[in-house]
C-alpha positions in Angstrom: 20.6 -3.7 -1.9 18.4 -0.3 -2.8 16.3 -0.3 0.4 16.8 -2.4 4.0 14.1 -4.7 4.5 13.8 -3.5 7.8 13.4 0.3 6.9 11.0 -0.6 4.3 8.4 -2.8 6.9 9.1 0.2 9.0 7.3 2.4 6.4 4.7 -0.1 5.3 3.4 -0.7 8.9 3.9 3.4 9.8 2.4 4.3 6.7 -0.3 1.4 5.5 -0.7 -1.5 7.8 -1.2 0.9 11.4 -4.1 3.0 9.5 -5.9 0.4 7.2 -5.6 -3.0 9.6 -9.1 -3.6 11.4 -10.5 -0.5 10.1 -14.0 0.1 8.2 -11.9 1.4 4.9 -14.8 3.2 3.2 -15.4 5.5 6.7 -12.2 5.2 8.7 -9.0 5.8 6.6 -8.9 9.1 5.0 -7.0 8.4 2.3 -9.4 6.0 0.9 -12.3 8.0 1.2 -14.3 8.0 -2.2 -12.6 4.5 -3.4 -14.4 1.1 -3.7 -11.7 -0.9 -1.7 -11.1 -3.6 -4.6 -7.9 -5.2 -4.3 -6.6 -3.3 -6.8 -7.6 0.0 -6.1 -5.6 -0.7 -2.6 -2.9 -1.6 -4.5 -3.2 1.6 -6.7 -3.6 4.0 -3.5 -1.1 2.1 -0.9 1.6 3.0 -4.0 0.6 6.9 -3.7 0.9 6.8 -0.3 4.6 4.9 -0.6 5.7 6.4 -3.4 6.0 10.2 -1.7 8.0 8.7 1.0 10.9 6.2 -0.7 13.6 8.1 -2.9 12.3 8.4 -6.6 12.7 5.9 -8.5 13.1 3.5 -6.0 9.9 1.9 -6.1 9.1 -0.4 -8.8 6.2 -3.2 -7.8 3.1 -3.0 -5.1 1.9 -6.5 -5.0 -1.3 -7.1 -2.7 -2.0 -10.2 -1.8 -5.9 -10.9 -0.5 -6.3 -14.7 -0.9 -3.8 -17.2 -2.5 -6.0 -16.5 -5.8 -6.8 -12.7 -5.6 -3.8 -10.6 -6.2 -3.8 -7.4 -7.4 0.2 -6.1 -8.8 0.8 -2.4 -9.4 4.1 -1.2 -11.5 5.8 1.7 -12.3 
């Protein structure tokens, strides 16, 4: 195993979910500011703000999941 599943939903909900999830994401989530929130330039800004915080090289896919059509997929 390279991460626990539980540390990493830990990190996504700290770090993603709690500061993007019923929030106006063009005026309320700093790190968004300045982005048109497409799926995949969530995809591509959720990674940034992951990547500083698991071990380098230890994240490999971001895969965002809107509808069960619209997915956006970010690798590294």
């Amino acid at each position: 195993m390279i991460v626990d599943m539980k540390d990493l939903k830990a990190l996504v909900n700290e770090l993603i979910v709690d500061r993007v999830d019923h929030r106006h994401l063009n005026l309320d989530v700093p790190f968004l500011h300045g982005i048109i929130p497409t799926a995949e330039n969530l995809a591509v800004a959720f990674w940034a703000v992951l990547e500083s915080r698991i071990p380098a090289g230890r994240l490999h896919e971001l895969r965002l999941q809107e509808t069960e059509r619209n997915i956006a997929v970010v690798r590294r």
